[in-house]
C-alpha positions as CSV (number, residue, x, y, z in Angstrom):
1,X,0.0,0.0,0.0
2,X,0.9,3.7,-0.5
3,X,1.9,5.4,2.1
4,X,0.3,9.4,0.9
5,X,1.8,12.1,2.7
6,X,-0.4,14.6,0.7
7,X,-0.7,18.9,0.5
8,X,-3.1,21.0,-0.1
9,X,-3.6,24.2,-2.3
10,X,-6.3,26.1,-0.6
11,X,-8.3,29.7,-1.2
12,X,-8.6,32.0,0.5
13,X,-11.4,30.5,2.5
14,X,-9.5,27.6,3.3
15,X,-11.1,25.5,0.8
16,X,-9.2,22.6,-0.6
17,X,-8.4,22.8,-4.5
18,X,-5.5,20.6,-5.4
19,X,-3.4,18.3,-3.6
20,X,0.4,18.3,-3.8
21,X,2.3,14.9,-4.1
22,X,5.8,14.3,-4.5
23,X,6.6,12.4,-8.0
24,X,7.6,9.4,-6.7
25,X,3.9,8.7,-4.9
26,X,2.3,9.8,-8.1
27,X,4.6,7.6,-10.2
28,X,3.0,5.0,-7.5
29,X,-0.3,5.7,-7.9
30,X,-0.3,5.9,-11.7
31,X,1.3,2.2,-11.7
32,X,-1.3,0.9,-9.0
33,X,-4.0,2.6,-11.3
34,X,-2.8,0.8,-14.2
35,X,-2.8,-2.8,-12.4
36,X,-6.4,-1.9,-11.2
37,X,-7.3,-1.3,-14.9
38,X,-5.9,-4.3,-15.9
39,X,-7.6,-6.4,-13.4
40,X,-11.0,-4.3,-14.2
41,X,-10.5,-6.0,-17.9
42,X,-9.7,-9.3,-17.0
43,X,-13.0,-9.5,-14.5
44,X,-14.9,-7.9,-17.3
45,X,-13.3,-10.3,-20.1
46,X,-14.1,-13.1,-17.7
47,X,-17.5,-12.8,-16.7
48,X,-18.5,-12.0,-20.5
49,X,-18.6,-15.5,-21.2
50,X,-16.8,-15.0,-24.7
51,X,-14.9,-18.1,-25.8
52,X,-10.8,-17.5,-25.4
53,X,-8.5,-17.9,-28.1
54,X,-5.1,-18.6,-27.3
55,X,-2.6,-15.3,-27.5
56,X,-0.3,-17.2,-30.5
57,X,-3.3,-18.0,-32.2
58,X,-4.7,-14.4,-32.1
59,X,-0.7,-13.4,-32.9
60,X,-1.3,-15.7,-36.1
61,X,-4.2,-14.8,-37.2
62,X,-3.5,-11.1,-37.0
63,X,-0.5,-11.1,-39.1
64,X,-2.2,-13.9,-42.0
65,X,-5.1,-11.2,-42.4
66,X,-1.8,-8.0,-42.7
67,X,-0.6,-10.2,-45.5
């Protein structure tokens, strides 16, 4: 898990606007946001029901049709 050590930009009410995070934690977050994504598809893929075709197959069949 990431450990967020987040800042704020405020007004001048004191309202929160942005938040501040060094790169490294937003390097993080964009990675873990990428796995989640990628898990999202696979669930979605999954639960479609759709027959699966094996990746070389796919990979085969991709470059007879660029012929």
């Amino acid at each position: 898990m990431i450990s967020l050590q987040e800042r704020f930009v405020v007004d001048e009410r004191g309202r929160r606007l942005s938040v501040l995070l060094d790169i490294e934690t937003y390097r993080k977050l964009l990675e873990e946001l990428e796995e989640l994504e990628t898990l999202r598809a696979y669930d979605a893929a999954k639960a479609s029901g759709d027959e699966a075709i094996p990746f070389e197959e796919t990979v085969a069949e991709i470059e007879q049709n660029h012929r």
